[in-house]
C-alpha positions in Angstrom: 49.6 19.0 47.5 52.4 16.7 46.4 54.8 19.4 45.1 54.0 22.0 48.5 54.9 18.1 50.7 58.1 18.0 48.6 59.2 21.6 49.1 58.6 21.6 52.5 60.9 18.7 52.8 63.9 20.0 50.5 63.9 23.2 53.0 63.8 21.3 56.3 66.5 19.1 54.4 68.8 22.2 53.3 68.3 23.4 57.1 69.7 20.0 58.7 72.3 20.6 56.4 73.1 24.1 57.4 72.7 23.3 61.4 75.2 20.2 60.2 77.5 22.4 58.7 77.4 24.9 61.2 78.0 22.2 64.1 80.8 20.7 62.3 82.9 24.6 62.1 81.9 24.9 66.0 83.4 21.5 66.7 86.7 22.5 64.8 86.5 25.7 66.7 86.1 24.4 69.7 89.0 21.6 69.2 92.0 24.6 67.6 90.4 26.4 71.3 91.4 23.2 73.4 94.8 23.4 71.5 95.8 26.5 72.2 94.5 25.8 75.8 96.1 22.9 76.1 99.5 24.8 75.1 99.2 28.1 77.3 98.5 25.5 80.5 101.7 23.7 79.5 103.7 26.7 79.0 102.1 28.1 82.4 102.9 24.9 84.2 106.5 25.0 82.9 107.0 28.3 84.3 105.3 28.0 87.8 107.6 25.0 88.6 110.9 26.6 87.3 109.6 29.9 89.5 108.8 27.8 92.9 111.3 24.9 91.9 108.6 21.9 92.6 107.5 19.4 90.2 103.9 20.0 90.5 102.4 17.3 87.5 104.5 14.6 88.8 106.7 13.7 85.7 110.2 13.9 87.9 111.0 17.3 86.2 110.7 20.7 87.5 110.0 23.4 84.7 111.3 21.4 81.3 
């Protein structure tokens, strides 16, 4: 019974380690995603103000 106990373990052990691996890529996924999110609002942001010449975020700049 021992050796079936111990393979049973290394496989759910090797399966946390897949579901860790696999969380880890979807976090770095997720964070380049908020990156380039991040960017494209900035760069939208940017252009609204210079087109309706109003500092919408505040920072005493329209556009740039």
């Amino acid at each position: 019974m021992s050796i079936f106990w111990d393979l049973m373990q290394q496989s759910k052990i090797e399966e946390q380690e897949a579901q860790t691996a696999s969380l880890e890529e979807r976090v770095q996924f997720l964070e380049t995603e908020l990156k380039k999110t991040k960017a494209l609002l900035s760069k939208t942001l940017i252009a609204l103000e210079e087109h309706i010449d109003v500092d919408i975020d505040g920072d005493g700049k329209k556009g740039r």
